[in-house]
TORKOL-4160 file (C-alpha; in steps of 0.2 Angstrom, whole numbers, padded with zeros to 4 digits, m for minus):
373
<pt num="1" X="m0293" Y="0001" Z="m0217"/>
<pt num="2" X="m0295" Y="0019" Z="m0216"/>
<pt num="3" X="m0311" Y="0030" Z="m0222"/>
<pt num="4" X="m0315" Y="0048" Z="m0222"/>
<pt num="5" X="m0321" Y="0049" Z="m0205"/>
<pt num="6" X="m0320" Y="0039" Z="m0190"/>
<pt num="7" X="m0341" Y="0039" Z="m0183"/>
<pt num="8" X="m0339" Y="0029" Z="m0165"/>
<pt num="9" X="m0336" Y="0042" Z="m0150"/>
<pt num="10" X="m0320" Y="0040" Z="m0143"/>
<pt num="11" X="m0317" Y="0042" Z="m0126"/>
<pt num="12" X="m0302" Y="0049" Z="m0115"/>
<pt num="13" X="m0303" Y="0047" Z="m0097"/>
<pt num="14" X="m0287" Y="0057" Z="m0088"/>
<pt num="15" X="m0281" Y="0063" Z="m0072"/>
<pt num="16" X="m0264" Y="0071" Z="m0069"/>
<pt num="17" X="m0250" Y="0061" Z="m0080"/>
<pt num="18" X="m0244" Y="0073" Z="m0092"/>
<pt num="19" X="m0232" Y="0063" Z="m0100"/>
<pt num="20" X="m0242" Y="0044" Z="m0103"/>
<pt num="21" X="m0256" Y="0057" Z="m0108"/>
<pt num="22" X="m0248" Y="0062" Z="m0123"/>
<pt num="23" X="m0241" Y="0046" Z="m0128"/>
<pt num="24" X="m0259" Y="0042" Z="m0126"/>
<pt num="25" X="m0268" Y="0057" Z="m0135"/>
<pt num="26" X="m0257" Y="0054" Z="m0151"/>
<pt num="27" X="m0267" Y="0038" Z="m0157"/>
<pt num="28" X="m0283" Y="0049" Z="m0156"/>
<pt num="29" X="m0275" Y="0063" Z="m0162"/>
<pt num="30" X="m0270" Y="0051" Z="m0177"/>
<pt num="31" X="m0287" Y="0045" Z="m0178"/>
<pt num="32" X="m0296" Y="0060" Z="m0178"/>
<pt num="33" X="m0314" Y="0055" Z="m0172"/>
<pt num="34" X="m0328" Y="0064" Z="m0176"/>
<pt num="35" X="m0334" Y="0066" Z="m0155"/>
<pt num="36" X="m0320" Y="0066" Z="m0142"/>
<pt num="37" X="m0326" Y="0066" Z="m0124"/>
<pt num="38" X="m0315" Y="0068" Z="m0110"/>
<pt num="39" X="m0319" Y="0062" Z="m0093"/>
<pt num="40" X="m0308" Y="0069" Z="m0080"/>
<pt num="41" X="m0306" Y="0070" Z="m0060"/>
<pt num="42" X="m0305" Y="0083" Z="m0050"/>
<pt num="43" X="m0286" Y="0087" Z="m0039"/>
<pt num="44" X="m0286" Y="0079" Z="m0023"/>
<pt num="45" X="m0276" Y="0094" Z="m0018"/>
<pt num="46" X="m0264" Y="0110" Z="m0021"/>
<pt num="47" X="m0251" Y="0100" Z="m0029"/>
<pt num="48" X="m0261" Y="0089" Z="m0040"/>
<pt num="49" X="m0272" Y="0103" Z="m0044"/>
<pt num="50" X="m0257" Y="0110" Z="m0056"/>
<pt num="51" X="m0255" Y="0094" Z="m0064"/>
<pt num="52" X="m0274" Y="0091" Z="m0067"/>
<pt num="53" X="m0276" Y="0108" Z="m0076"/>
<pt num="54" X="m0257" Y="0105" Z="m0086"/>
<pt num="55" X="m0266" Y="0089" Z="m0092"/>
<pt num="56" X="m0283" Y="0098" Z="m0096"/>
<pt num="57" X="m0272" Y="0113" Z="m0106"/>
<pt num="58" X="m0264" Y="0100" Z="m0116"/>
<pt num="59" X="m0278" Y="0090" Z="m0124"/>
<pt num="60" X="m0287" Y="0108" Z="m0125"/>
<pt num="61" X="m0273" Y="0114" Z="m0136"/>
<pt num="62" X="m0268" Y="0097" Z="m0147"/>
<pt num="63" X="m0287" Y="0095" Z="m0152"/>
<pt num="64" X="m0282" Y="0101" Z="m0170"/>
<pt num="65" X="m0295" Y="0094" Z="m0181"/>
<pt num="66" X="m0313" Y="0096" Z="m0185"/>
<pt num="67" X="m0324" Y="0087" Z="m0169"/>
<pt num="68" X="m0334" Y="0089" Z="m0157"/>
<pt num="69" X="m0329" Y="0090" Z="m0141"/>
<pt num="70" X="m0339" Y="0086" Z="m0125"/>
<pt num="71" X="m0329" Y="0087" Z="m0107"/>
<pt num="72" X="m0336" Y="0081" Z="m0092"/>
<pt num="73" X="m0324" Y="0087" Z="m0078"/>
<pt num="74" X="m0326" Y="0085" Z="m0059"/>
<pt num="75" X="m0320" Y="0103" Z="m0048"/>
<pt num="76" X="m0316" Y="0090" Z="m0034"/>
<pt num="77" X="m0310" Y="0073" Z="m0032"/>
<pt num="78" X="m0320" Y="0059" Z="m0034"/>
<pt num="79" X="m0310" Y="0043" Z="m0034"/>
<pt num="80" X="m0311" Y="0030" Z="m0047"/>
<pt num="81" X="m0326" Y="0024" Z="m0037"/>
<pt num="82" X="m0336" Y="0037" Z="m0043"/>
<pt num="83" X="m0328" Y="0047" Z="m0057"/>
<pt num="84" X="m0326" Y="0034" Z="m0071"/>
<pt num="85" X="m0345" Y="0025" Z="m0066"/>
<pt num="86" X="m0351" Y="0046" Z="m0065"/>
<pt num="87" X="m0342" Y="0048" Z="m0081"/>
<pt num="88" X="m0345" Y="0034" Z="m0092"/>
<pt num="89" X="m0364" Y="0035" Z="m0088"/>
<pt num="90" X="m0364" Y="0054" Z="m0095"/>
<pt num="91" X="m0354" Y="0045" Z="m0111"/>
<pt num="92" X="m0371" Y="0034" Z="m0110"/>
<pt num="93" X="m0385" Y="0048" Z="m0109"/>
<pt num="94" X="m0378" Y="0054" Z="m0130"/>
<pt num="95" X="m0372" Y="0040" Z="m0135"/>
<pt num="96" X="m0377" Y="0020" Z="m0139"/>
<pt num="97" X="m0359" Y="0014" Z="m0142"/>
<pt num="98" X="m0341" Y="0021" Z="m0136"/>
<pt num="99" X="m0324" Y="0017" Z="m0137"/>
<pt num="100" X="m0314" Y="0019" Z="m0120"/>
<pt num="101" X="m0294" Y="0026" Z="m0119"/>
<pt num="102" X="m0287" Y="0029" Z="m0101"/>
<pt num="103" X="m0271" Y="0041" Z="m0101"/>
<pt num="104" X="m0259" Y="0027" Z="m0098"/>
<pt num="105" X="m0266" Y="0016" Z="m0113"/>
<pt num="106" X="m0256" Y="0019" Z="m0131"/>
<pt num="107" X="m0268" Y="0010" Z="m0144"/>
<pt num="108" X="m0264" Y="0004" Z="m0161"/>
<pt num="109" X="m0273" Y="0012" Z="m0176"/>
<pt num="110" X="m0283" Y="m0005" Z="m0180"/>
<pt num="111" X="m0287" Y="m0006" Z="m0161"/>
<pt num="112" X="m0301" Y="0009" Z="m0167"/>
<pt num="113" X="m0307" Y="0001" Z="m0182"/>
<pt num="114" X="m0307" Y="m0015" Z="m0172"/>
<pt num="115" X="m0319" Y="m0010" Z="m0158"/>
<pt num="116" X="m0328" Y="m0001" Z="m0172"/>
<pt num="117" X="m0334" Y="m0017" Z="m0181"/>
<pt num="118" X="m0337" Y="m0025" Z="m0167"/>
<pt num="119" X="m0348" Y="m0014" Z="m0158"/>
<pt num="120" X="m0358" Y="m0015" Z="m0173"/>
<pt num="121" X="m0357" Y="m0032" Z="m0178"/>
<pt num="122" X="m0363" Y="m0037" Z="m0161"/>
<pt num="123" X="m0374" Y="m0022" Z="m0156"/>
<pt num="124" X="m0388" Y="m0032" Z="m0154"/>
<pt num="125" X="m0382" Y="m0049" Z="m0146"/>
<pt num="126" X="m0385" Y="m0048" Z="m0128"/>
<pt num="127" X="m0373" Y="m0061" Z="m0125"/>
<pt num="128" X="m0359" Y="m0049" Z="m0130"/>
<pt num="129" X="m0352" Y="m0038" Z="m0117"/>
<pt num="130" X="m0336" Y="m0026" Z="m0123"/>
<pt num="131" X="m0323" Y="m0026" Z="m0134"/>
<pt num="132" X="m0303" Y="m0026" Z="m0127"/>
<pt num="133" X="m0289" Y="m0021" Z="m0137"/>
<pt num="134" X="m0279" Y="m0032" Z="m0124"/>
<pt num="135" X="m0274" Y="m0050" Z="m0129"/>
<pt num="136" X="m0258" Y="m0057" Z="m0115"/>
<pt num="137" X="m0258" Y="m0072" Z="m0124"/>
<pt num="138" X="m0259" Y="m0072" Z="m0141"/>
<pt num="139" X="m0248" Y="m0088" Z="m0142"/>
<pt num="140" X="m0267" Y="m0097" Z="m0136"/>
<pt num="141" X="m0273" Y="m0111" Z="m0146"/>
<pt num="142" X="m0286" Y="m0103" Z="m0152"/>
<pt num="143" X="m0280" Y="m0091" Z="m0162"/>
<pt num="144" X="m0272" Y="m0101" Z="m0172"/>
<pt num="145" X="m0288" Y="m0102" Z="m0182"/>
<pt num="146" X="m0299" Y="m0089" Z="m0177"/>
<pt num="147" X="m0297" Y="m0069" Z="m0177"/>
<pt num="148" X="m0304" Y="m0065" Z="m0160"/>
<pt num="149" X="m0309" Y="m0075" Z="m0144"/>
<pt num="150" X="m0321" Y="m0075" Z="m0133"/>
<pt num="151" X="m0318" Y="m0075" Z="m0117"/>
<pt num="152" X="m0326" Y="m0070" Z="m0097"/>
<pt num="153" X="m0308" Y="m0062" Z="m0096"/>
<pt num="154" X="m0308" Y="m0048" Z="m0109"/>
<pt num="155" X="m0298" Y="m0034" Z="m0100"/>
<pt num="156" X="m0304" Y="m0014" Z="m0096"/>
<pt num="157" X="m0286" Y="m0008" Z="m0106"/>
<pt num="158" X="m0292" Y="0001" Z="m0121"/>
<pt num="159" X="m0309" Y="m0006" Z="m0122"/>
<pt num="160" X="m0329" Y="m0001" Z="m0130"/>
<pt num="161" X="m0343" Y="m0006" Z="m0124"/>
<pt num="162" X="m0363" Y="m0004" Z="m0128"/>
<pt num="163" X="m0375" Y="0009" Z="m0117"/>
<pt num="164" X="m0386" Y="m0007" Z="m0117"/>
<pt num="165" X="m0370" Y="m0015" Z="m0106"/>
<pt num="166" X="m0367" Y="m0003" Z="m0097"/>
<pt num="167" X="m0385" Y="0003" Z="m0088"/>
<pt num="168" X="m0383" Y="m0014" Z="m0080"/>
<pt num="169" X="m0367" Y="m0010" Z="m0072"/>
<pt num="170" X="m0369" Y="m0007" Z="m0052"/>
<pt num="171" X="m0354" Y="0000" Z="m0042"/>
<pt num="172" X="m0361" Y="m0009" Z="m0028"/>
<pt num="173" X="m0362" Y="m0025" Z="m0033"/>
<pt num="174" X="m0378" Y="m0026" Z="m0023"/>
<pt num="175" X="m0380" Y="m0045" Z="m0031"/>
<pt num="176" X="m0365" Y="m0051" Z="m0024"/>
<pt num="177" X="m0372" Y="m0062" Z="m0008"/>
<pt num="178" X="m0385" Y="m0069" Z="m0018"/>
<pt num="179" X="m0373" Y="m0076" Z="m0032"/>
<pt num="180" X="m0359" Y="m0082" Z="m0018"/>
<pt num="181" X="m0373" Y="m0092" Z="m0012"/>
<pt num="182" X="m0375" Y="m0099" Z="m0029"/>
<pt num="183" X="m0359" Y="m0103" Z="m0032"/>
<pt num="184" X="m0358" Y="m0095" Z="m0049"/>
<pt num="185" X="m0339" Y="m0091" Z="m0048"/>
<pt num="186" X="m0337" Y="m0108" Z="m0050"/>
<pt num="187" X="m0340" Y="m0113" Z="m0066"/>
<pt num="188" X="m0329" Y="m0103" Z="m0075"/>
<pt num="189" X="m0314" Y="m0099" Z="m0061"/>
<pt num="190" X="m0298" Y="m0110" Z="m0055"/>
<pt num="191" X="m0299" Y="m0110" Z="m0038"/>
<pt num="192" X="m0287" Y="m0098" Z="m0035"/>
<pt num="193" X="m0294" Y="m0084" Z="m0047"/>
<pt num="194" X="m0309" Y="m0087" Z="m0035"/>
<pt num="195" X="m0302" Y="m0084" Z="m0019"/>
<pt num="196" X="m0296" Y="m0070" Z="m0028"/>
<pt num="197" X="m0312" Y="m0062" Z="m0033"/>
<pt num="198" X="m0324" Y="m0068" Z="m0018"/>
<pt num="199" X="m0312" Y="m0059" Z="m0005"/>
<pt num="200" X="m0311" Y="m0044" Z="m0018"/>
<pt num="201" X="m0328" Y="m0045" Z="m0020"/>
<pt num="202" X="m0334" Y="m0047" Z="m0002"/>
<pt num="203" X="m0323" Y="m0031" Z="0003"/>
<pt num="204" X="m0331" Y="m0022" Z="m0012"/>
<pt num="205" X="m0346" Y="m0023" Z="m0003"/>
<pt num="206" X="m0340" Y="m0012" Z="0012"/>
<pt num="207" X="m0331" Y="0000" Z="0000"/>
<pt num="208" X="m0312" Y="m0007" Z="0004"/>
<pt num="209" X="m0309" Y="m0004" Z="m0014"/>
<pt num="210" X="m0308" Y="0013" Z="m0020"/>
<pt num="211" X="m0310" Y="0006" Z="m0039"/>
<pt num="212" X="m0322" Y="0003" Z="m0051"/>
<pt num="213" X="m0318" Y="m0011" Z="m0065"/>
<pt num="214" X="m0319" Y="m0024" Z="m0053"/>
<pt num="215" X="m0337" Y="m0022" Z="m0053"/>
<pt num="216" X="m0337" Y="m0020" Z="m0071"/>
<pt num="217" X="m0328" Y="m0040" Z="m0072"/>
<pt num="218" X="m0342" Y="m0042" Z="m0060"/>
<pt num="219" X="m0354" Y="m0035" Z="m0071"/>
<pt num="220" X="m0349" Y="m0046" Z="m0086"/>
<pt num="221" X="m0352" Y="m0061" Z="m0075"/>
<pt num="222" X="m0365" Y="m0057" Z="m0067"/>
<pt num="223" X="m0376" Y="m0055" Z="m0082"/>
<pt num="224" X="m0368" Y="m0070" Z="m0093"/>
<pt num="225" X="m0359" Y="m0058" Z="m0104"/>
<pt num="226" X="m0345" Y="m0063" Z="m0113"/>
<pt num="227" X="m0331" Y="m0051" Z="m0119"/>
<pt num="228" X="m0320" Y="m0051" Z="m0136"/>
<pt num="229" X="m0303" Y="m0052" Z="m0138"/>
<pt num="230" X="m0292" Y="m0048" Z="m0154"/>
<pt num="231" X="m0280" Y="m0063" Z="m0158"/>
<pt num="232" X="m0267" Y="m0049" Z="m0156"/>
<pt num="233" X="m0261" Y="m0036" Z="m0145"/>
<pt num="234" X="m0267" Y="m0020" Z="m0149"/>
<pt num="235" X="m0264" Y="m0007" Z="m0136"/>
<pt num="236" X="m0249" Y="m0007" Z="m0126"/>
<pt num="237" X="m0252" Y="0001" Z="m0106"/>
<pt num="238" X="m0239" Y="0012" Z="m0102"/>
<pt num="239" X="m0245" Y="0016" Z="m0084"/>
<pt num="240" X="m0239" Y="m0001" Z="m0075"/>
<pt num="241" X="m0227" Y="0006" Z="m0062"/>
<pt num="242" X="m0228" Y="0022" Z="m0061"/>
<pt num="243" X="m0224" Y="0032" Z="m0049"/>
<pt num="244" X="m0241" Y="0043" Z="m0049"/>
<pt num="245" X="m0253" Y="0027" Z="m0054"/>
<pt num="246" X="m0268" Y="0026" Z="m0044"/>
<pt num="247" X="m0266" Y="0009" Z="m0041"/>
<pt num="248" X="m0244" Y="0008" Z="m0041"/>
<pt num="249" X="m0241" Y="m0011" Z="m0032"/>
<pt num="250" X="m0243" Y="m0021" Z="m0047"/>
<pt num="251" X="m0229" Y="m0036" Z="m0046"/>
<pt num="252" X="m0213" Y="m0036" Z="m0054"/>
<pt num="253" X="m0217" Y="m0053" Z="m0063"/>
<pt num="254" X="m0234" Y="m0044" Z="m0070"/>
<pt num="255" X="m0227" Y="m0029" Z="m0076"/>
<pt num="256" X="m0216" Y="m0041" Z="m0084"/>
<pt num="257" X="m0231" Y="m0050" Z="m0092"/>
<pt num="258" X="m0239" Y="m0035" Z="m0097"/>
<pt num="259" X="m0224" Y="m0026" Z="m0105"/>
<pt num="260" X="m0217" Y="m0042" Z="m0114"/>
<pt num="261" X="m0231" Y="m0043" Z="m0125"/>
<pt num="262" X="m0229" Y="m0033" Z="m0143"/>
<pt num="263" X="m0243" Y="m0022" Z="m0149"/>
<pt num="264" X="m0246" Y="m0027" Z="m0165"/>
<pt num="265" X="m0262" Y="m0024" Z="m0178"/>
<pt num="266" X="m0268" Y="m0037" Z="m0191"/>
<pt num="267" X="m0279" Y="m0035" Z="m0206"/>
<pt num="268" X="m0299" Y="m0031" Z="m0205"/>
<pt num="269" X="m0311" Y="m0036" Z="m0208"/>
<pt num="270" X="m0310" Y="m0052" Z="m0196"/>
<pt num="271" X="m0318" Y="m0068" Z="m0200"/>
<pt num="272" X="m0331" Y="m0071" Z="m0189"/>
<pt num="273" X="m0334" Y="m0086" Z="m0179"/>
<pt num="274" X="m0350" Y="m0097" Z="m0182"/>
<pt num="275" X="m0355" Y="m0098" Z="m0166"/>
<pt num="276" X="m0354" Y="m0087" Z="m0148"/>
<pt num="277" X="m0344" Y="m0098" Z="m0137"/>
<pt num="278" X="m0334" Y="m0095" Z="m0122"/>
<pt num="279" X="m0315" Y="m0100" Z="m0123"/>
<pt num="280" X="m0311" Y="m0111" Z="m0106"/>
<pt num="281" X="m0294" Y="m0117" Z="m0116"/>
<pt num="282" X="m0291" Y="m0096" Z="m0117"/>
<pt num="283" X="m0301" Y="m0094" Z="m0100"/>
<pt num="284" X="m0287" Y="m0106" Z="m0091"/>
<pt num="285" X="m0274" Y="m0099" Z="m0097"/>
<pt num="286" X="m0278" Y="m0082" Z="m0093"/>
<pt num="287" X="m0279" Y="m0087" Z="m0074"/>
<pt num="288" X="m0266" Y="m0098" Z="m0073"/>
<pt num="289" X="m0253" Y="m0082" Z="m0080"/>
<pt num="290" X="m0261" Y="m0068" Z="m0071"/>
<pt num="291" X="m0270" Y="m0072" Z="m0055"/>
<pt num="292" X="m0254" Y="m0081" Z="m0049"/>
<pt num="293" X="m0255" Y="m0073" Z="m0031"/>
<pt num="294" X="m0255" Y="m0090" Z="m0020"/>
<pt num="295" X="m0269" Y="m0086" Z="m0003"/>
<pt num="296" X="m0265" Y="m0097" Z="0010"/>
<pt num="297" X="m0276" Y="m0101" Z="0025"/>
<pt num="298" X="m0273" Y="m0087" Z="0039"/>
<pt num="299" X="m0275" Y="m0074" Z="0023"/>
<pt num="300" X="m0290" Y="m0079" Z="0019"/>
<pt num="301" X="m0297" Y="m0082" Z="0038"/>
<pt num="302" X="m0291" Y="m0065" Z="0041"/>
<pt num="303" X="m0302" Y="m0059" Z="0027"/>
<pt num="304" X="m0317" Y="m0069" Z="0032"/>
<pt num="305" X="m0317" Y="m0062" Z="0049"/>
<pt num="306" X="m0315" Y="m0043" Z="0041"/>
<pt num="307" X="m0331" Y="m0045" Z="0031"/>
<pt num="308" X="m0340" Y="m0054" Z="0044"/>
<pt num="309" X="m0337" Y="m0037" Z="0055"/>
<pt num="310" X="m0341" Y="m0025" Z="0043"/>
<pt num="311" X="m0359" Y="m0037" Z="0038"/>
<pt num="312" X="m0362" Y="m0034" Z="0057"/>
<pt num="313" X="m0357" Y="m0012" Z="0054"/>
<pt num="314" X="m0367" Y="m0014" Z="0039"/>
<pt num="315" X="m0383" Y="m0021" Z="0047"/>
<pt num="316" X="m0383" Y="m0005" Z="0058"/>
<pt num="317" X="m0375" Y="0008" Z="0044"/>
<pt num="318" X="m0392" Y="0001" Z="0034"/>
<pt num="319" X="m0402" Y="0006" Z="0050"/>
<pt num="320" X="m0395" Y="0022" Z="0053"/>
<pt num="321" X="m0396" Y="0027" Z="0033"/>
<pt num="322" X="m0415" Y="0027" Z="0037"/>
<pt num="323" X="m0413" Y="0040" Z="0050"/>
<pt num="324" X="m0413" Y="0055" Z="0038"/>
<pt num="325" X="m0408" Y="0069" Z="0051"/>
<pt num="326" X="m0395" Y="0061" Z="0060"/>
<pt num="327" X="m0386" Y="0052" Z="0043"/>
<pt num="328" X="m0385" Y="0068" Z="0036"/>
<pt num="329" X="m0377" Y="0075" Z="0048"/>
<pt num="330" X="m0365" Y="0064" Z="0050"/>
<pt num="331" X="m0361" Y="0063" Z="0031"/>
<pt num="332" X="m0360" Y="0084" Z="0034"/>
<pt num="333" X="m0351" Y="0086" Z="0046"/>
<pt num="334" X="m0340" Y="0073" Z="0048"/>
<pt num="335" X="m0337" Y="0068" Z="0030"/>
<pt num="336" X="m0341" Y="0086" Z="0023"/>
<pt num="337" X="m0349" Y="0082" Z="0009"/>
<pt num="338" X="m0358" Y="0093" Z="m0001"/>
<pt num="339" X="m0373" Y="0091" Z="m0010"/>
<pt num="340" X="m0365" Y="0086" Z="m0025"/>
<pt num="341" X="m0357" Y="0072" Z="m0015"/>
<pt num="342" X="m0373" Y="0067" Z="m0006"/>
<pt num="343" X="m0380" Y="0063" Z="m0023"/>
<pt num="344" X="m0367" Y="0053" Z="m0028"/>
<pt num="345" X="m0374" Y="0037" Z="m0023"/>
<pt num="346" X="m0391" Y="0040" Z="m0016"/>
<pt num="347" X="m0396" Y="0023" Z="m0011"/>
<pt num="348" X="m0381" Y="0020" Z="m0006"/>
<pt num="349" X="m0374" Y="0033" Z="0004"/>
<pt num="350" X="m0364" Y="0025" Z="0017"/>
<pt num="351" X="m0351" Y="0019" Z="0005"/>
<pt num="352" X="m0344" Y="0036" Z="0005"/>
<pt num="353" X="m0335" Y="0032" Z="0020"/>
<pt num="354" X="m0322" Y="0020" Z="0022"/>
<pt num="355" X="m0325" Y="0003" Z="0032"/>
<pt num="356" X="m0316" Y="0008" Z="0047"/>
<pt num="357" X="m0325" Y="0023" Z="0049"/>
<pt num="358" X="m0341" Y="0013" Z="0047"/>
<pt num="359" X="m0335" Y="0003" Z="0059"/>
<pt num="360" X="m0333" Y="0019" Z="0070"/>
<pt num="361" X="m0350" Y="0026" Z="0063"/>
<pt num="362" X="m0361" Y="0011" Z="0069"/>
<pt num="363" X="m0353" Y="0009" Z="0086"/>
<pt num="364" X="m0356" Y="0030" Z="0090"/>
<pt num="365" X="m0375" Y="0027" Z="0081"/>
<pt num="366" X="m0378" Y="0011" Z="0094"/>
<pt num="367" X="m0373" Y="0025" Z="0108"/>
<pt num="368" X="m0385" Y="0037" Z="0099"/>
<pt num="369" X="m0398" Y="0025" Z="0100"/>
<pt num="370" X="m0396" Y="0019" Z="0119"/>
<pt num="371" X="m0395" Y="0036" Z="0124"/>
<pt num="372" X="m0412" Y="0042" Z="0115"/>
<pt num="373" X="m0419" Y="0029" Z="0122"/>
């Protein structure tokens, strides 16, 4: 399986978990990769701040082999909203192809040589979208005959992609309205993965969310991409639960599910499948083990009436953007944002603030208004 040098940039994205980042690093470390970036946030404060540069000292002083080494690393803290997107799209102005590792991620040597034949085997079919070393159900029919799936539910833990993939990728989701309108969810989701998604993609839209692989799934479906998945597990996340995880609420039952399913490697190179075709058999059971959160009637009223006040805040955020002088201020003075963070999303800049306080902001930008008048 091995040759005498590993040519597909690698790509470690960390924060401040010491320990899963060097259960993490090792693989790579093992590997060796010719280019290693590392993508990493800014401290959000004093505290972190330590644990940040710990995190920074120990990759800095375990790189032991001949590579280059490109870091990408934030002086402040940008959120996932903004650091991975930010991040991955500096991977994309070097490279055409990139394997991605996130600190709480522990891949299997053949999850690298994996991704690698992949990457090139499909480089130039469009219909393709990423590569995940994550298979939860590898007891799925299909594997029984086939090497690898494909499915609209390929999963962002230990994954690679292609730049062509990713320029399409918008944090924003600005498409959204326009395809809940269409009903494209629908042919492809139960109805409770939909429910699922339309409320987390309707909150998307005002910024409830600080996080940014929802809008990559959004992404995938969006432009008809499908996404590969091994007929094993071949990464093993380590970060479910823990106690400093940016997103610590997962479910008992789900930690469960993701931890019960062994990492295991198998023999390349795979067979490939005749034909590109989407999985539904896969695609159901997927949903059915995972999106098992049930959303009853007054939850998802509640919801509707949130987004239906924040498309009102919106309407006037939209308004108010267009007044130059005063939004900057606001953003300045109130937010204090600098000019780094001004840039951040320049189209978009009102997503920097969180939908109560653009709730807030349009109300005091209505008073604005009246009083000018």
């Amino acid at each position: 399986m091995k040759d005498n040098g590993f040519d597909v940039p690698v790509v470690m994205i960390v924060y401040k978990r010491l320990d899963v980042t060097k259960e993490a690093f090792e693989p790579i470390r093992k590997l060796k990769p010719e280019k290693l970036y590392i993508i990493s946030d800014g401290p959000k404060d004093r505290k972190d701040k330590k644990a940040v540069e710990e995190v920074r000292d120990y990759l800095d002083s375990h790189i032991d082999w001949d590579c280059k080494v490109y870091r990408n690393y934030a002086e402040k803290n940008m959120g996932l909203r903004y650091r991975m997107p930010s991040g991955m799209a500096w991977v994309f102005e070097k490279e055409d192809r990139a394997i991605f590792v996130e600190d709480d991620i522990q891949a299997d040597q053949c999850f690298f040589y994996f991704c690698r034949d992949m990457l090139e085997h499909y480089a130039d079919d469009e219909r393709i979208g990423m590569i995940s070393g994550n298979n939860l159900y590898p007891e799925a029919e299909i594997f029984k005959t086939e090497d690898i799936c494909f499915s609209s539910f390929a999963m962002i833990w230990g994954w690679a992609t292609w730049k062509r993939a990713w320029k399409k990728y918008d944090v924003n989701i600005r498409r959204w309205p326009r395809l809940k309108r269409q009903k494209k969810l629908n042919k492809f989701m139960t109805p409770n993965t939909r429910r699922f998604f339309t409320i987390v993609f309707d909150d998307l839209q005002y910024h409830w969310y600080r996080t940014w692989g929802y809008q990559w799934s959004f992404n995938m479906w969006a432009n008809d991409m499908l996404g590969i998945v091994p007929k094993y597990n071949l990464i093993r996340n380590i970060g479910m639960g823990h106690e400093m995880a940016e997103h610590p609420g997962d479910t008992k039952e789900k930690i469960d599910l993701v931890s019960g399913v062994e990492l295991k490697g198998f023999n390349l190179p795979i067979r490939y499948p005749k034909k590109v075709r989407r999985d539904a058999d896969y695609d159901v059971m997927f949903q059915n083990g995972f999106f098992t959160e049930k959303i009853g009637l007054l939850k998802r009223f509640k919801y509707v009436l949130r987004a239906a006040i924040y498309e009102r805040a919106y309407a006037t955020i939209k308004r108010m953007e267009k007044d130059d002088e005063y939004f900057n201020n606001v953003l300045q003075d109130k937010y204090k944002l600098d000019e780094e963070g001004l840039k951040l999303n320049p189209g978009d800049r009102y997503r920097l603030i969180n939908p109560r306080e653009m709730c807030k902001s349009a109300r005091k930008y209505k008073k604005y208004l009246r009083e000018k008048r």
